[in-house]
Every structure is written in C-alpha cells, then in structure tokens.
N, C-alpha and C positions, 0 to 999 in steps of 0.2 A: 264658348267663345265670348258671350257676355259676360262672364265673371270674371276674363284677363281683362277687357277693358276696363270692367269696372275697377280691378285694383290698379291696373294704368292710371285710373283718372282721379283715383282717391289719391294715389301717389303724388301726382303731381299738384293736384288741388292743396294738399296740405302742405306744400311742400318740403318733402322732403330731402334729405339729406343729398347731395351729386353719387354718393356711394349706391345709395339704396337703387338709384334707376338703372344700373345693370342687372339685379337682380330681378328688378320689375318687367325690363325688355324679355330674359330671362324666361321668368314664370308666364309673362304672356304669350310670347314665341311657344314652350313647350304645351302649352296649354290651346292656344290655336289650333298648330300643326300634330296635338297629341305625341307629341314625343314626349318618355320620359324622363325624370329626369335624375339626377345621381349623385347620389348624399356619399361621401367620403367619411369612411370608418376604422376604429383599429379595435381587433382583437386579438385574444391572447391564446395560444395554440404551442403547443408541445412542439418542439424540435424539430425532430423524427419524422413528425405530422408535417410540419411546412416544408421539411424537406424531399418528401413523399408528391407535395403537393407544386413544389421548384419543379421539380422531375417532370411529371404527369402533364403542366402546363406547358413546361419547353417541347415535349414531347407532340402534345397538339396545337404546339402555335398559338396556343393563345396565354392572354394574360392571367397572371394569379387571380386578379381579381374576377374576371370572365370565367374564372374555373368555380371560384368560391360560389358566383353569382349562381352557375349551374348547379352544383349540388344544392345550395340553397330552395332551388327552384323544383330539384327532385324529389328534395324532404317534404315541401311546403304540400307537393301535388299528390303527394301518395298519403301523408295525412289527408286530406282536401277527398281525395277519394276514399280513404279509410272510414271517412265521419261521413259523406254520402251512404256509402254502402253500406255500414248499423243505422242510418235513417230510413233507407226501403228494407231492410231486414224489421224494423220494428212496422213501420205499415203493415207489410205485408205480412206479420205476426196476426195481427189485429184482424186481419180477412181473412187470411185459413191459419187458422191455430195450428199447434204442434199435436200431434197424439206420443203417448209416453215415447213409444218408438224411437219416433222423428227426433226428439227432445235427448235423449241419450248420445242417438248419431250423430246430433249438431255438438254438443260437450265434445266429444271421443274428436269430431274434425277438430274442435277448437282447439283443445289440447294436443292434438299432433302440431298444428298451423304454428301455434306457440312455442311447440318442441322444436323444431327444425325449419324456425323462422332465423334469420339472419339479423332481425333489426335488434 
C-alpha cells in the first residue's frame, strides 16, 4: 500500500500530465485493494483454433478472453508443478540414491510417461 502512494505522490509532485492520473488512481486502486489488473493483447492463432475456441467460449458463458486466460493459467500450473516435482526428485536423489534397479525402472516410467503423454 505504500508503494501506490508513493507513485500517487511522485505523480503529482512532478506533475504530471491530466492523462497520466487515471492511470495513477488506476495502479493505486488495484494495488491497495490487490486486485489485478489487465493488459490487452493480440495474438495470432490458426482459424480452425479460434474457431474451436468461439465455440468452447459461447458454450461456457464465458469470454474468449476468460477462456484464453484459463488455458493459459493451466499450462503455466502444470509447468509450475512440472519443475517442482524434478526439484524434490533431485533432493530426494541426493538422500536415498537409486540402486541399478531403481535407476532402470525410473528410465522404463519415464519413457512410457513420454510415450503416451498427451502434451
């Protein structure tokens, strides 16, 4: 909460531009009350895909962009937990090692995991 004020007051100390203090009220509002806040963007997508994606949206009521947001949000977290889980795999190397065994069976998982992995 000190750091909206602080750009509140730098703002207006230097004064800035009439434009810029909606922005200001803006970042300070979503920074107080922690709401986030939402950058408008365009990307470039297959046809087929956005039209998949018209569908899918009218279908659940929500917007294209609230649909994007969610897969976005599903990739980011299943990476996020991807790169957790080889972070305690490697700990937990370092405290009980493999024996040849172990070390074969984890390969033989990994390569199925990757075989008839969908990503």
């Amino acid at each position: 909460m000190e750091f909206a004020a602080t750009v509140a007051c730098i703002a207006i100390r230097s004064k800035a531009p009439p434009r810029c203090f909606g922005l200001v009220k803006k970042l300070y509002f979503c920074l107080t009350y922690g709401i986030k806040m939402r950058i408008k963007t365009g990307i470039s997508i297959d046809k087929d895909l956005f039209d998949k994606a018209e569908k899918m949206a009218r279908e659940l009521g929500i917007s294209r962009s609230r649909l994007f947001s969610m897969g976005l949000q599903e990739i980011i977290g299943k990476q996020e937990n991807r790169r957790l889980f080889e972070r305690l795999n490697r700990a937990l190397e370092k405290i009980y090692p493999d024996t040849e065994e172990e070390k074969h069976i984890r390969q033989m998982k990994e390569y199925h995991r990757k075989l008839f992995s969908s990503d």
